[in-house]
MIVEXTI-472380 format. One record per residue (C-alpha): residue number from 1; chain; x, y, z. Coordinates in Angstrom, 2 decimals, decimal comma. Example, Ala and Ser with C-alpha at 12.3 -4.5 7.8 and 13.67 -1.06 7.14 Angstrom:
<sites>
   num   chaine         u         v         w
     1        A     12,30     -4,50      7,80
     2        A     13,67     -1,06      7,14
</sites>
This chain:
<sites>
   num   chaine         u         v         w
     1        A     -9,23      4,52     19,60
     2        A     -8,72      4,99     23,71
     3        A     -8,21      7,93     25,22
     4        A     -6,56      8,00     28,52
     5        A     -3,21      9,07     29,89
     6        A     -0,82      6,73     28,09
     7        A     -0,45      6,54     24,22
     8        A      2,33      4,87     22,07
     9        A      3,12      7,15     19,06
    10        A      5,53      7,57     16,40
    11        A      6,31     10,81     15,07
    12        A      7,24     11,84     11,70
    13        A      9,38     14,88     10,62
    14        A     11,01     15,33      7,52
    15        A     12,05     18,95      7,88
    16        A     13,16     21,56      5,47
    17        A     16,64     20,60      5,27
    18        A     15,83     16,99      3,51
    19        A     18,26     15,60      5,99
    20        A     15,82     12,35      5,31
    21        A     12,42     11,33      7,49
    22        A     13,04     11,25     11,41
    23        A     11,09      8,73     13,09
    24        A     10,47      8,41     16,93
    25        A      8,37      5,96     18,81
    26        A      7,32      7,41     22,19
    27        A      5,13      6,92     24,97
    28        A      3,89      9,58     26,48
    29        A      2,13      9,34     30,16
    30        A     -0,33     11,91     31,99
    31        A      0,11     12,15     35,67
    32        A     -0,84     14,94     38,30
    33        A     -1,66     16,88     35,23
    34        A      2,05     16,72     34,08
    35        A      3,10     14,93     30,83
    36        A      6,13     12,86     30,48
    37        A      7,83     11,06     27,70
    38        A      9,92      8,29     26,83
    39        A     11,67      7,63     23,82
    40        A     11,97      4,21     23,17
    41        A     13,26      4,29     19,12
    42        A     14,28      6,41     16,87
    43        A     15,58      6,27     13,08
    44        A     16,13      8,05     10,73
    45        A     15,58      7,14      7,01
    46        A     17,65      8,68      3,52
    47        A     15,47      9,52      1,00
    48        A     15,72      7,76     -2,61
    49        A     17,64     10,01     -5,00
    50        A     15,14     10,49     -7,44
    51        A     12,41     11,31     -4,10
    52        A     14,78     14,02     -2,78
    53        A     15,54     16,00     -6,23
    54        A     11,70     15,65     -6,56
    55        A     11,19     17,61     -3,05
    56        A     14,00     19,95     -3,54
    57        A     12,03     20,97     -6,78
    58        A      9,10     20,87     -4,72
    59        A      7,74     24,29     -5,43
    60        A      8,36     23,97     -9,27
    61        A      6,21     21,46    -10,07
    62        A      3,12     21,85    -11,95
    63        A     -0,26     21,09    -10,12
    64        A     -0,46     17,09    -11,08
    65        A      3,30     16,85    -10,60
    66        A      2,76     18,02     -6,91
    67        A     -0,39     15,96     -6,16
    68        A      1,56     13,02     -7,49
    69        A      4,26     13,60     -5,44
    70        A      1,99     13,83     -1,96
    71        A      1,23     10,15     -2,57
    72        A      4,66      9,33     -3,31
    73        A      5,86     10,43     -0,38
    74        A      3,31      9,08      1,76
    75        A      3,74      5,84      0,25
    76        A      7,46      5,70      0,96
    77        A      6,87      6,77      4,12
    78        A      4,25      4,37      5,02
    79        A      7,25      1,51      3,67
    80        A      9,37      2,80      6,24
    81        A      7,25      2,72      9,50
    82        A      6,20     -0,50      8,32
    83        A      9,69     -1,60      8,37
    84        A     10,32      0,50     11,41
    85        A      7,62     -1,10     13,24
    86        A      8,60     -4,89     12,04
    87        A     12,20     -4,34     12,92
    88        A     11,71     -2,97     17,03
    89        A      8,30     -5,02     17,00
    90        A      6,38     -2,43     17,98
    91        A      2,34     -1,62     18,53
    92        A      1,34      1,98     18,28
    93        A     -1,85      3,65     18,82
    94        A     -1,08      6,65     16,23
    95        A      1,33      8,10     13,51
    96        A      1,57     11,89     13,72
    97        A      3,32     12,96     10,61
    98        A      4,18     16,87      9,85
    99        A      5,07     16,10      6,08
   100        A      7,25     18,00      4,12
   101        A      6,51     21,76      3,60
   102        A      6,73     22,75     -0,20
   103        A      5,09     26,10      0,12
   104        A      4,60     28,08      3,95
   105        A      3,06     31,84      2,76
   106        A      0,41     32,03      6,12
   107        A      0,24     35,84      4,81
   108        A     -1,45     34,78      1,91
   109        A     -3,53     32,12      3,79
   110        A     -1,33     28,97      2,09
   111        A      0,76     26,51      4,02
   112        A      1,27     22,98      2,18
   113        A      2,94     20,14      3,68
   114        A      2,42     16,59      1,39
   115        A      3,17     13,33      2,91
   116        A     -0,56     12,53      1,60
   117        A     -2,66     11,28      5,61
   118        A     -5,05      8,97      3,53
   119        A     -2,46      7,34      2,04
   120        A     -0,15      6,60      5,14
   121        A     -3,11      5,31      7,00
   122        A     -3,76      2,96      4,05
   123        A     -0,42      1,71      3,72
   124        A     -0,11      1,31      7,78
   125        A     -3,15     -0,02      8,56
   126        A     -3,23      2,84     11,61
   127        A     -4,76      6,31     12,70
   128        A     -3,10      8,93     11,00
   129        A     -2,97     12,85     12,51
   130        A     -1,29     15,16      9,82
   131        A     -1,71     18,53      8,06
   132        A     -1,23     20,65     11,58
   133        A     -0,79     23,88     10,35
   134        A     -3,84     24,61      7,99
   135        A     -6,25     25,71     10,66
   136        A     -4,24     27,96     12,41
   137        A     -3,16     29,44      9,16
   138        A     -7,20     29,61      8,92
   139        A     -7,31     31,57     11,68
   140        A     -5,18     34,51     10,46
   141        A     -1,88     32,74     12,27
   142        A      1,10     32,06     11,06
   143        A      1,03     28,11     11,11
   144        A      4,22     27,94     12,82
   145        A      6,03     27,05     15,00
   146        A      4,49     24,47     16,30
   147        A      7,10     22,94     18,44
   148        A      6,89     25,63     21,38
   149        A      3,40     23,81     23,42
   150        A      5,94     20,75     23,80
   151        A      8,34     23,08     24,95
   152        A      5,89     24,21     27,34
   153        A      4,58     20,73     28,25
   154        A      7,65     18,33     27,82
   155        A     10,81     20,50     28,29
   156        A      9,80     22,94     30,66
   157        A     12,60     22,88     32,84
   158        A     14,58     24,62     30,12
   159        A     14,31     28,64     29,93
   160        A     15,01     28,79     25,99
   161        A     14,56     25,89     23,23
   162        A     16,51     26,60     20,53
   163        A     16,25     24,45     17,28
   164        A     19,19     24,28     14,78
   165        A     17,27     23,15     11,92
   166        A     16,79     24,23      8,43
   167        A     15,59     27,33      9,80
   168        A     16,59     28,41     13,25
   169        A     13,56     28,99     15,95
   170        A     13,32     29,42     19,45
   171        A     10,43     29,33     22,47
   172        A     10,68     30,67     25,64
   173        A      8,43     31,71     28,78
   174        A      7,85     35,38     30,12
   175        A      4,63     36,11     32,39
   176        A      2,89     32,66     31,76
   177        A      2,72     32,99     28,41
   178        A      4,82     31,15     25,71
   179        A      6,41     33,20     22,61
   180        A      7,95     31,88     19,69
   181        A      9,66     33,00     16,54
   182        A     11,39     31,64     13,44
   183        A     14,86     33,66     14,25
   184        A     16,95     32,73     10,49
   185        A     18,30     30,71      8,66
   186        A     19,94     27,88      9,59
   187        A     21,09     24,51      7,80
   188        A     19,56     25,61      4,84
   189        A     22,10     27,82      3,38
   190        A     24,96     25,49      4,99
   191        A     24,04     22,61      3,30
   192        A     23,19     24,17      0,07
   193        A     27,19     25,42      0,39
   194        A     28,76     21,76      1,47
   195        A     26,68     20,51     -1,61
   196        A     29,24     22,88     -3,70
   197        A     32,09     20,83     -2,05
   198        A     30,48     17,50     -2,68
   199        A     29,45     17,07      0,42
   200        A     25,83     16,98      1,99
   201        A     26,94     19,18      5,10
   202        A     29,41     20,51      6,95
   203        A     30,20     17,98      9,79
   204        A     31,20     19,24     13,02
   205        A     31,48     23,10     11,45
   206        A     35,56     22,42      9,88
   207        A     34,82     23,78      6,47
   208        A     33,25     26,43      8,39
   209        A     35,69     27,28     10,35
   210        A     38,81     26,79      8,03
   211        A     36,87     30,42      6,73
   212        A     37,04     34,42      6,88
   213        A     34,47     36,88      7,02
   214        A     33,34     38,54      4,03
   215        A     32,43     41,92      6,08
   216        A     29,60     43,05      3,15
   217        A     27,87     39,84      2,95
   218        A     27,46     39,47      6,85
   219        A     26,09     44,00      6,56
   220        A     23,78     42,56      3,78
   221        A     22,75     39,35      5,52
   222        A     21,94     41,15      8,87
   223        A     20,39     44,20      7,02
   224        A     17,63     41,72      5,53
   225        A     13,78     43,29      6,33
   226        A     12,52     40,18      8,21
   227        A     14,65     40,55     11,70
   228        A     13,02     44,22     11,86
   229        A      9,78     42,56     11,77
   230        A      8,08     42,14     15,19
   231        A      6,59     38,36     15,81
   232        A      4,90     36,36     15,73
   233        A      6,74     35,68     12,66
   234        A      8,21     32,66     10,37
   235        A     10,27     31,70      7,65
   236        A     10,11     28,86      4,33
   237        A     12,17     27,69      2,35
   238        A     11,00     30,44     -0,48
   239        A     12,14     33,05      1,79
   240        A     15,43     31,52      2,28
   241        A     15,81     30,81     -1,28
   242        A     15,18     34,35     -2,53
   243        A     17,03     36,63     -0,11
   244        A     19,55     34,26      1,60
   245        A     20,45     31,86     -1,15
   246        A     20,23     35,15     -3,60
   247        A     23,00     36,64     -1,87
   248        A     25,17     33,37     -1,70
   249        A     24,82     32,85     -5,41
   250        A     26,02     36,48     -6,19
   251        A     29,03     36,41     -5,13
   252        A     32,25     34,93     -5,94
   253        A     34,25     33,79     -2,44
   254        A     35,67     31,13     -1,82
   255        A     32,56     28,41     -0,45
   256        A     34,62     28,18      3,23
   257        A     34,85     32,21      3,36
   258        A     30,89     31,99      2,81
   259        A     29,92     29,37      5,10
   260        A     32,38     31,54      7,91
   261        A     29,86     33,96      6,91
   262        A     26,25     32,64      7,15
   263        A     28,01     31,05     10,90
   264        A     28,47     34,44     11,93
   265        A     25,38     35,99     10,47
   266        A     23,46     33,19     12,66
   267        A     24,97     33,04     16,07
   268        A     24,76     37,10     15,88
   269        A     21,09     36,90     15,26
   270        A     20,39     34,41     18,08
   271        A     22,43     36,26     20,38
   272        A     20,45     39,44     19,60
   273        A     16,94     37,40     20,03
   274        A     17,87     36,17     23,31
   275        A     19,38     39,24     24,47
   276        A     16,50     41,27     23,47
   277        A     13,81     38,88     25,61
   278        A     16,14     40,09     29,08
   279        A     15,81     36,64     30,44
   280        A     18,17     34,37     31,76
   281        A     18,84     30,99     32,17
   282        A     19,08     27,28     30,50
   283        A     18,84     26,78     26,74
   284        A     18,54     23,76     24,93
   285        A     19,66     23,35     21,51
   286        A     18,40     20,73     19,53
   287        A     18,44     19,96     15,69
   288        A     20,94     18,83     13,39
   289        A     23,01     21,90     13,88
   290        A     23,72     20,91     17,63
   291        A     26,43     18,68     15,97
   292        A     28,09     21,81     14,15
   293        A     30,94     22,29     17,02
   294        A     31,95     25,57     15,32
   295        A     28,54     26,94     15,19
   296        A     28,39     26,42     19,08
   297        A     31,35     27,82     19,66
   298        A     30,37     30,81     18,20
   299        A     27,33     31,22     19,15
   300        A     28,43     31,16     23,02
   301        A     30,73     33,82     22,26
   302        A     27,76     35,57     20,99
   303        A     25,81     34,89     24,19
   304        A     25,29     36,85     27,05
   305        A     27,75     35,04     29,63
   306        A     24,10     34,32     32,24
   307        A     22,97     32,09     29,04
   308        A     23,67     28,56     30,05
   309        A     24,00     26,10     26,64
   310        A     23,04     23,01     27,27
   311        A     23,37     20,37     24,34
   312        A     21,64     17,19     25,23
   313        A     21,78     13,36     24,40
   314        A     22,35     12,88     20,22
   315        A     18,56     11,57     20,40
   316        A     17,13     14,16     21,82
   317        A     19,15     16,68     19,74
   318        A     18,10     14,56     16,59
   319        A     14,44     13,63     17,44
   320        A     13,19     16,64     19,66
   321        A     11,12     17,82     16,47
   322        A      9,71     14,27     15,68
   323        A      8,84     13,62     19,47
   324        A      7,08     16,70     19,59
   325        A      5,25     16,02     16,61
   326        A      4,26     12,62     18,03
   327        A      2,84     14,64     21,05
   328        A      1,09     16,92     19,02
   329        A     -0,72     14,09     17,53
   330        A     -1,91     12,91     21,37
   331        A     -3,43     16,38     22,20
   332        A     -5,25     16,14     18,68
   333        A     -6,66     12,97     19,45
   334        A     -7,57     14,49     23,00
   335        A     -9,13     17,41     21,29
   336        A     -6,77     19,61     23,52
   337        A     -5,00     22,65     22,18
   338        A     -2,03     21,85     20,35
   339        A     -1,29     25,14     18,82
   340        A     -0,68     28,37     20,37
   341        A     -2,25     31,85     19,15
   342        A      1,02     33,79     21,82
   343        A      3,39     32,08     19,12
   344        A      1,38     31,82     15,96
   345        A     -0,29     35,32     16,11
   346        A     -4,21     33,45     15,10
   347        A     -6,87     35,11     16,77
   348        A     -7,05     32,20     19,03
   349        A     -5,30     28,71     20,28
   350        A     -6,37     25,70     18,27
   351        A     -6,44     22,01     18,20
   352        A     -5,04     21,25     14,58
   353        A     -4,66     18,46     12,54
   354        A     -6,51     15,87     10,72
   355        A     -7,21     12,53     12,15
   356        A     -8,10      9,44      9,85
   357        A     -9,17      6,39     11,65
   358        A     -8,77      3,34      9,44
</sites>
């Protein structure tokens, strides 16, 4: 395994939306004590039918169910790079996979994310870094996010990066020292509405916006005990599921009137994030819900007017996450910190992730 200033990696994310398993070959170069990146492919791969009801039911299954379905995944996983890696005829050094998060609780000390390592190095035939949260979990953090050192390190031109994911979270600098939150929901609830309709989301934001407001649901939504918390803080799909997908299934609207809804209840709550830090400047959304046009629109009408929103190529809006992840993987092969304590709340930054080395 070398270890210099130039590594060819390919990133893994399958987030919490089961939009399907992101993958992003990059090469990533040290100079002057600056890191760059280039992102030479990216794909992204649907998962099997029977695969994604089995994830969606993820934290239902019974304790064999569950350890079958980490090598499932990682097995179906390790088909696709294959393929991924035959098709572009590629040679990297590493796979840095984040896996797919069945159950995040860091207050109780639990964070699980299957995509079984051993397994994908098996089926690859390369190193493997995975299972990045567990040790700053360890360490009394929160596990998450992760993303905001490659803010820091990759993106750090940008004042705020904002990811429209399943869950919404943002990074930012103030006084040298990078914070980070989970913010709300995001995707999530949106695609668990377009489902309803038949669809798997909401493109571009028209269902959305072909809505009204239901004025109690938006009081109940922003009433919610988590956004009086103070961070670090972060959000899983149980949370989501139990006070945010509660709510949806309660009442009886119309499914546009309640997507209008959760679009409002999120572009207020970023608005009153960044508004709340008193800086200004550039931020960078990323994540699939850069490509919901209404929810951008709304949330710039949300925005202070000295916020700049600046939505970026649709690779780097897809693949942010999965390059990151891919860099994540370099600083754990580097034995560098990949994991901040200012974001995660552990009692100290960490170099996470296991590395197997076929």
């Amino acid at each position: 395994m070398k270890n210099n200033d130039n590594y060819k990696v390919i990133g893994l994310m399958s987030g919490t939306s089961l939009d399907g398993l992101d993958i992003a070959y990059c090469e990533f170069t040290r100079e002057d004590g600056r890191w760059s990146f280039i992102l030479q492919k990216a794909e992204t791969i649907e998962y099997q039918r029977e695969l994604h009801e089995k994830l969606q039911s993820g934290t239902e299954l019974s304790g064999l169910e569950l350890t079958a379905l980490d090598v499932q995944l990682a097995l179906w996983m390790g088909k696709g790079v294959n393929t991924f890696i035959r098709k572009h005829d590629l040679s990297p050094d590493l796979i840095a996979s984040h896996g797919h998060t069945i159950f995040h609780q860091p207050e109780r000390g639990i964070t699980l994310q299957i995509g079984k390592g051993s397994t994908l190095a098996a089926v690859t035939g390369l190193p493997v870094v995975f299972d990045f949260r567990s040790l700053d979990v360890a360490l009394g953090g929160q596990g998450a996010p992760l993303v905001p050192i490659g803010d820091q390190l990759l993106f750090h031109k940008y004042d705020f990066c904002l990811n429209l994911g399943g869950i919404v979270n943002i990074s930012y600098e103030s006084g040298g020292v990078r914070y980070a939150l989970d913010i709300c929901p995001g995707n999530m609830p949106l695609n668990y509405l377009a489902a309803k309709e038949g669809m798997p989301y909401d493109a571009g934001g028209d269902m959305a916006r072909s809505g009204r407001l239901i004025p109690d649901l938006l009081r109940e939504l922003n009433a919610l005990k988590y956004y009086s918390l103070s961070g670090p803080k972060s959000l899983g799909y149980e949370w989501v599921r139990a006070e945010v997908l509660s709510l949806l299934e309660s009442n009886s609207s119309p499914v546009v009137d309640l997507m209008y809804t959760i679009v409002e209840h999120i572009s207020y709550q970023i608005a009153q994030l960044i508004s709340q830090t008193g800086r200004t400047g550039r931020l960078l959304i990323t994540g699939g819900g850069a490509f919901n046009n209404y929810l951008i629109e709304r949330m710039k009408a949300y925005l202070p007017a000295n916020i700049v929103v600046e939505v970026p190529s649709a690779e780097i809006i897809s693949y942010k996450e999965a390059i990151i992840f891919a860099f994540l993987g370099v600083l754990r092969l580097r034995s560098e910190v990949n994991c901040l304590s200012s974001v995660t709340g552990a009692m100290r930054d960490n170099c996470g992730g296991t590395l197997i080395v076929i």
